[in-house]
N, C-alpha and C positions, 0 to 999 in steps of 0.2 A: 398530503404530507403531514409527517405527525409534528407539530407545532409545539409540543413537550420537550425539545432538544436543546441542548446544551445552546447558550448564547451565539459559541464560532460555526455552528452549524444553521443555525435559522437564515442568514445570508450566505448560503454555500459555495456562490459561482464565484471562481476569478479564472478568469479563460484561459490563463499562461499557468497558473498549476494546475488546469484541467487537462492543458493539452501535456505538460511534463509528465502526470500521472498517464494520460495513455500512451506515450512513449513508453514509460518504465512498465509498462505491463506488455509492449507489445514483441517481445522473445518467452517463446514456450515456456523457456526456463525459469523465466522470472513470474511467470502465473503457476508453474508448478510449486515454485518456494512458496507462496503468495498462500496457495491451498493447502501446503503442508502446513505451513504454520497454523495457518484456522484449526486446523485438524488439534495439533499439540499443542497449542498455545505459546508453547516458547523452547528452545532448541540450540546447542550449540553447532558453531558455523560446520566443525566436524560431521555432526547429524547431517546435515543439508547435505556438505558431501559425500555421505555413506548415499544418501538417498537418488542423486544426481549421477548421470552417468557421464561428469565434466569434471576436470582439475581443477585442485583448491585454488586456486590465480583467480581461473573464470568463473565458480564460483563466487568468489569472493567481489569479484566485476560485479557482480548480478546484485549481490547486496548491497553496493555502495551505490549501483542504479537507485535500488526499491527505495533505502534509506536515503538519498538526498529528494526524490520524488516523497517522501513521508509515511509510507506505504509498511516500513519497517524499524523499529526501535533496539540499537545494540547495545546491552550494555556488557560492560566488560569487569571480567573475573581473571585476573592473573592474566596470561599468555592467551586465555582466552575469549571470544565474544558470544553474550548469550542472546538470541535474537530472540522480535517477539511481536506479532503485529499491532500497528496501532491504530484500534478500534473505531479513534473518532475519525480517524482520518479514510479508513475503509468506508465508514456511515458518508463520510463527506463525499469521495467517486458516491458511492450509491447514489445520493442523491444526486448530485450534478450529473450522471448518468441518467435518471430518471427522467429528470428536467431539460434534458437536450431534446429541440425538436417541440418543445410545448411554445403556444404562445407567451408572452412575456407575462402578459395579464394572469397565467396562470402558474410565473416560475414564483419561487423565493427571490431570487435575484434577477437583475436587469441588464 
């Protein structure tokens, strides 16, 4: 593991936002927005819907899932929201994805 990382990432695990982040990734839909955005970098909620073959409502479900799991950052421009992934927080799943399943002796966290 690269030990270079930001201070919130050096102790990565807390088991109850690990398992909230694999909920909010576990509908198709919310790993497709998940990979679009990596793709663009940042997008309004509109984009998502042109992209999605679901109504803006269930859309919009999907991102208040990803962004209360942390997974996604909105901010707002008039009438509308511009989304956009937040990186340390993906680096953070990565790791505690990584680290599930190792002995302790070999996680970050305990």
């Amino acid at each position: 593991m690269d030990m270079n990382l930001p201070k919130n990432l050096v102790n990565p695990y807390d088991t109850e936002l690990f398992a909230a982040m694999c909920k909010a990734l576990a509908h198709p839909a919310r790993i497709m927005i998940v990979n679009y955005l990596q793709q663009i970098d940042r997008c309004l909620c509109g984009d998502i819907v042109d992209m999605l073959p679901l109504a803006q409502s269930t859309v919009s479900q999907h991102l208040k899932c990803l962004k209360d799991a942390g997974f996604i950052k909105g901010e707002v421009d008039g009438p509308r929201t511009c989304y956009c992934l937040d990186k340390t927080m993906l680096k953070k799943f990565s790791l505690m994805v990584d680290a599930l399943g190792k002995p302790t002796s070999e996680r970050l966290w305990r």
